[in-house]
Every structure is written in C-alpha cells, then in structure tokens.
N, C-alpha and C positions, 0 to 999 in steps of 0.2 A: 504494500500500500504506500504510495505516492504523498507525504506530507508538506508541504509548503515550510513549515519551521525544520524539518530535516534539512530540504534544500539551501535555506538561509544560512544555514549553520555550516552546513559543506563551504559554500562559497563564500561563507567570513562576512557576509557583509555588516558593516557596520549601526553599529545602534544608533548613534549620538544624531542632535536631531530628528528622531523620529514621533516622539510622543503626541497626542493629539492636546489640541489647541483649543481651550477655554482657559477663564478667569476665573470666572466659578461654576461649579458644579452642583447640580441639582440630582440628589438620588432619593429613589423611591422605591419605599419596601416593597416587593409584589414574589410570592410563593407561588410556586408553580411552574409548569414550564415556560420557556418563552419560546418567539419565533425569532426567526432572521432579522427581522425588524419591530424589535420588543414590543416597544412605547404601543403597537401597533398589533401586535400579534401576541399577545398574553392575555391570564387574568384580568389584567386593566382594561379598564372601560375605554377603547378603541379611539371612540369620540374626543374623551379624557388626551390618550396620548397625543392625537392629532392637535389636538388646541395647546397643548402644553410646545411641542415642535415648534407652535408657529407662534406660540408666545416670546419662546426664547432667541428665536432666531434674529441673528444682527445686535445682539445685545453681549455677548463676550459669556452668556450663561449654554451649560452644558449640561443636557439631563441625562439620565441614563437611570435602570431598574436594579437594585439591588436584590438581595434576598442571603440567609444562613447557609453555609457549604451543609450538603449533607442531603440523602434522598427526598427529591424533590415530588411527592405523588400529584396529580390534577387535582387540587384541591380549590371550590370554590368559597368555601367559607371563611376563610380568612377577616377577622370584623376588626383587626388594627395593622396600621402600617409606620413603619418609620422611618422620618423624612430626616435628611441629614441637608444644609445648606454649608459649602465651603470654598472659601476667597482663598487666593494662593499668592496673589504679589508679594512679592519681600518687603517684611515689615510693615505689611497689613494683612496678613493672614489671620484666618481664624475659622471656626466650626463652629453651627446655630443646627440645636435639632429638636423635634416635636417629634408625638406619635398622634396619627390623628386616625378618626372612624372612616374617614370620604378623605382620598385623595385628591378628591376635586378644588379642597381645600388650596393646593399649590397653584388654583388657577388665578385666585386674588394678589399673588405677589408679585412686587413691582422688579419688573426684573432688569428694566434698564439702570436700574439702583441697583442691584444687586450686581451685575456686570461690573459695573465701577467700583464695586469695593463696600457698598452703603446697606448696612445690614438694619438701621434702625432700629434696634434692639429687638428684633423680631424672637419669635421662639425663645428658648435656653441657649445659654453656653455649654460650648461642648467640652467636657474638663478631661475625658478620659483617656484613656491610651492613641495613640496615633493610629487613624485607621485607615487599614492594608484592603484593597480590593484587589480579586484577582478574576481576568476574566474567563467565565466558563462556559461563553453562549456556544454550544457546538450546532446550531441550528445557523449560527454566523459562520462558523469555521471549525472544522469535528478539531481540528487540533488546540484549540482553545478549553476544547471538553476533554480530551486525551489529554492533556497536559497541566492546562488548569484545573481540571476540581481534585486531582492528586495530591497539588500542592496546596490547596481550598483546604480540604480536610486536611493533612497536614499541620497545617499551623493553626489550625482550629483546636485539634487536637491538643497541640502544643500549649494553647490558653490565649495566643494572638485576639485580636479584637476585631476580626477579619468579617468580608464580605463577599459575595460573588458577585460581579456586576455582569449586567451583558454585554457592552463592549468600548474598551477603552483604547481602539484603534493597533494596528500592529498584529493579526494574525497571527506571519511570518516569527515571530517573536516569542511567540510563547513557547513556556508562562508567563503573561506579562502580569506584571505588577503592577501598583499604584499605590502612593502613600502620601495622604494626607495629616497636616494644611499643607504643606508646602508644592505638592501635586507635581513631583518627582516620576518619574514613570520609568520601569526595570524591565528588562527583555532579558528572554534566556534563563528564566531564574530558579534557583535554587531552594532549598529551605535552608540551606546555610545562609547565601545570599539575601532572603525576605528576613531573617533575623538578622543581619548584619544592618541591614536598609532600618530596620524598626530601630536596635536601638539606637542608633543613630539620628531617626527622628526625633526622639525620646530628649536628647540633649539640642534639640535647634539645629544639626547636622543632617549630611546628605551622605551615603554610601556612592561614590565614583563608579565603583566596578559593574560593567553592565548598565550604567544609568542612560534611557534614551533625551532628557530631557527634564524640563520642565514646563507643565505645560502652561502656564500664565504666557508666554510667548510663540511668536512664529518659529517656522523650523530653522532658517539660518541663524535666530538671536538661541533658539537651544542649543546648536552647535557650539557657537559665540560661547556661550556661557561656560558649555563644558571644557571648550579648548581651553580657556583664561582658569578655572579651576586647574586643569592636571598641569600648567606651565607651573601655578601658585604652590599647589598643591593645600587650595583652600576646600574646605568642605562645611565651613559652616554658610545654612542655607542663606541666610538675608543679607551676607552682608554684601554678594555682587548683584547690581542691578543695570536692565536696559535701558540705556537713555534714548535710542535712536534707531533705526534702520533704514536706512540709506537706500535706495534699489541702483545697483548701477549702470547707466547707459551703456550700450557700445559704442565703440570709438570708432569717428569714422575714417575709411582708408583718405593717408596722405594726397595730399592734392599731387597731382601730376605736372609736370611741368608742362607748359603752355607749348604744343605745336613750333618748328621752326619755320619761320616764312619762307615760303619757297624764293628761290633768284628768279628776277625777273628773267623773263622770256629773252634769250640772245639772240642776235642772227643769224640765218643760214649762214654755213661757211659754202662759198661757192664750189657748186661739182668739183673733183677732179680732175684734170684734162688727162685725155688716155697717155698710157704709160708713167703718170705723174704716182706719187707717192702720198698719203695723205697720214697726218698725225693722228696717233691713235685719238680719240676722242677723252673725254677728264671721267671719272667715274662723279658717278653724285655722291656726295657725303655719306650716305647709308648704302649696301649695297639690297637693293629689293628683294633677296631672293633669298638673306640670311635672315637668322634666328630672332635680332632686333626687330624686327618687324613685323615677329610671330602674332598674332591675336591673343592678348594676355586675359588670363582667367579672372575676372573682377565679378564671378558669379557669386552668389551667398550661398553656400550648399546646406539648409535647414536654418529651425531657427541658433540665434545667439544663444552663448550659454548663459541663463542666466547668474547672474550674483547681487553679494550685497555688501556694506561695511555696516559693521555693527559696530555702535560705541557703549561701551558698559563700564560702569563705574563704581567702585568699591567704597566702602563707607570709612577707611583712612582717608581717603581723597583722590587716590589713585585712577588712574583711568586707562582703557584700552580701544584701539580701533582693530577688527578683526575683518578681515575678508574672508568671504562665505561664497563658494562657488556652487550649485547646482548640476550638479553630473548624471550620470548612467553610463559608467563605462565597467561596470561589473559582470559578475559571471549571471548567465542569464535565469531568472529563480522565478518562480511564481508568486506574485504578493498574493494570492491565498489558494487554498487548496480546490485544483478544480482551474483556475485561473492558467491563461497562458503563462510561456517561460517568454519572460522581457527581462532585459536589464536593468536591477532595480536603482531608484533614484537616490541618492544618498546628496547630502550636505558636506562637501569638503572644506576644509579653512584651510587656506591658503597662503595668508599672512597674519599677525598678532605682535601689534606697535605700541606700545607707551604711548603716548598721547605727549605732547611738549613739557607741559607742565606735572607730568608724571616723573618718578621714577623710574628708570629703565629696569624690565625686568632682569634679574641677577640665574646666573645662572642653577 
C-alpha cells in the first residue's frame, strides 16, 4: 500500500514552512465520525458548519472539529461540546474555552475581533496544560488515521491533554502535531518528539526538531522564523516576531544596447573593364552568417520563481532580513494519498542578514 507520508519521508523533503495559516483557531467538540470535509460531513448540524466557514472566512480565524483519541462509535446523543478559542501571535497569545449544549452558540462571535487578537473577555481562561492536537481524519487522508490516532492514544495514555482534530493541513507529514497557544505545528512525529514539543511549551518554548512552522504567519515568514531560530539557536517562543513580508519582483532583463546605425549608402564603384582587376570589397563590421547575429532567446520559459524578504525582529532589538524562495525542485511525492506524484513545493531561504543597526550574527 502506497502512503503519501512514506513517500515524503523517502525523499526528505523538508518541513519548515509548511504549517497551515491562521491567527486563531476555532475548535469544536463533535464525537463521532467525520467526513473529508468535517464542518460539513459529521455529527454537526451541516447548516451549523457551513455558516461557521463563511463566518470565519477572511478574518485570520480557523475552525476545525475536535473530539477525545479513543473508539469513536456513531453516536448521536452527544448533549455537551467543548469549545476551545486560541490566538497565537507572540506575546499575545492565549486560550478562552466554554462547554456549551448548541454549538450554534459559536455563530454569535465576533470573529473579525477574534482574528486580530481581541478576545473581550469572552468565555474562561484557559489555565491548563498546553494543548496537543493530532490529526486523525482518515476520511481526509487514511495516513492521518494510520499514523495519527496511534500516537492520539499514545499520549493520551501517557496523561497528555491531547485532542484529535480533523485536519491541520500536511497529510504528507504525518503524525502531524499541533500545540497550543503558540500554534507550533510538528511533522513526522514521535511520542518522544510530542513530549519533547509539550514540555517545552510548558516553559514558553518551542521544540526545533521536526517543527513545520508557526502558524500565526505565511509560509515564507514560517521558514523566516525557523531559519533565524536554528542560526540563534533560540527556542523561546515570543521572543522573535514578523515585522514585514516583502513579495519580491522580478528583475527585469538588462537593457540592450541601442542598434548601430547602418553607413550611409556608398557609391557604385564602376564595372570593371575586362581583364582589369578589382579590390576585394571591405567586409561589414559583423559578418551575417556568424553566431553574433544568432536570434537570442529572450523567451520567459514559465512563471518566475516566486520569493520574499522577511524582516523579523527579536525582542533585544535585534533584527533580520531573510530571503525566502519558493521552489519545487524535489523528488516527485504525492501531497496526499491517492494524489498524483509532482514535485513538492517547499520554502527555501536563501539568504539571512543582520539588519544595519543589528548585531551581526556570530558564528
């Protein structure tokens, strides 16, 4: 059987900016099975999920269904669910949670405030342990369910404070992780690894190894972030932040030099008279028939590579500019199971500069 995170794994490819992209995160307890498209295909009132989609959409909020690792039967009676709400920016993080009878309940909150960070003291603070989602929707990806609810149960077992969600983007990746507030996201992962991630959150830190990201940001500023940690070899979470993302243009090709004016038109030289001898003629400056005068290729063969500069800034004062290229020149892997084999896309950095009034990184 043909897995998509085996393929991934053969050909190395890289984690670092992968993670999916919200601010905050909206989960909702829902038992039972889901489908491919939870919100939409589960227990939950259908209706419910659709309005909540279009609630949150363009607002930097991210829903998704939760539920406890562990046999899931078709259950419809379920009469409580538990809503977690969690902001991830650095140094305004935090977790707001309720259990409420109607779900529908989430359709009153304001979510373009909640995007931005603005919780207004909604629901409870969240004081407990740092919580691990792993995803295990195999109705999205069977290796999600093959890989994640082993380590679901796992660290469930273990006393973790864990959840399953249905899907926190990354197939290819699994087990993938997730750990909240700081919204850290882990490929590949381990139970050594999901405890090494926890306690780490536990002190305001991030585990490196295997981290795809964070997802408060786009995929070149997660790259960004991570290259400037392992130069640093910093891991506590808040204290680098994105100030900026750049998109950068192509350049465009060197102007050519301007045409030379042809010489004016000469005179016939008159016939030769028979048996007369005539001067070879002058060659013209270029000879026509050579390589100079080839038809040069100024064709664009696809598009441009994309990139970016990302400026992030550390809370000594420090500061970095990183180039972030956009590629696919990898071995060819299926981004999920079932999916053709393409070259997956990955986030390269390319360069990572001190900023003037920075200190240059040491080695």
């Amino acid at each position: 059987m043909s897995l998509c995170a085996t393929a991934s794994r053969e050909a190395a490819e890289p984690l670092a900016g992968t993670a999916a992209t919200a601010r905050t995160w909206l989960l909702v307890e829902q038992t039972g099975p889901w489908g491919a498209k939870a919100l939409t295909a589960s227990h939950l009132d259908p209706a419910l999920g659709r309005a909540l989609e279009a609630a949150a959409k363009g607002t930097g909020v991210r829903v998704a269904l939760i539920r406890r690792p562990g046999r899931h039967a078709d259950r419809h009676d379920a009469t409580r669910h538990r809503l977690f709400l969690a902001h991830t920016a650095p140094g305004r993080s935090w977790i707001r949670t309720t259990t409420v009878a109607d779900p529908q309940t989430a359709l009153g909150l304001d979510f373009a405030a909640l995007g931005a960070g603005e919780h207004g003291d909604l629901w409870e603070p969240y004081t407990g342990e740092p919580l691990v989602l792993v995803c295990t929707n195999g109705k999205r990806d069977r290796c999600c369910a093959l890989l994640g609810r082993p380590l679901a149960a796992d660290l469930a077992a273990a006393g973790t404070e864990v959840w399953e969600v249905t899907h926190i983007g990354g197939h290819r990746f699994a087990p993938t992780l997730f750990v909240l507030p700081y919204g850290y996201a882990y490929g590949r992962t381990s139970l050594s690894l999901a405890a090494d991630a926890m306690a780490a959150a536990r002190s305001g830190r991030i585990a490196l190894d295997h981290c795809r990201g964070r997802s408060t940001w786009d995929r070149p500023a997660q790259a960004a972030d991570l290259a400037v940690r392992e130069l640093l070899g910093e891991d506590r979470a808040d204290v680098l932040d994105v100030v900026r993302t750049d998109r950068l243009l192509p350049q465009p090709p060197p102007p050519q030099a301007p045409a030379r004016p042809q010489d004016p038109a000469r005179p016939q030289d008159p016939a030769p008279s028979p048996g007369s001898t005539s001067p070879q003629a002058p060659k013209p400056p270029h000879d026509t028939t050579s390589r100079d005068t080839a038809p040069h290729d100024t064709e664009v063969t696809g598009e441009e590579t994309p990139a970016w500069t990302v400026t992030l800034a550390h809370s000594d004062g420090r500061a970095w500019r990183v180039t972030v290229e956009q590629r696919a020149d990898g071995a060819p892997a299926p981004a999920s199971c079932g999916a053709p084999l393409d070259p997956p896309v990955r986030m390269a950095v390319t360069a990572v500069t001190a900023t003037e009034d920075s200190p240059a990184l040491s080695g």
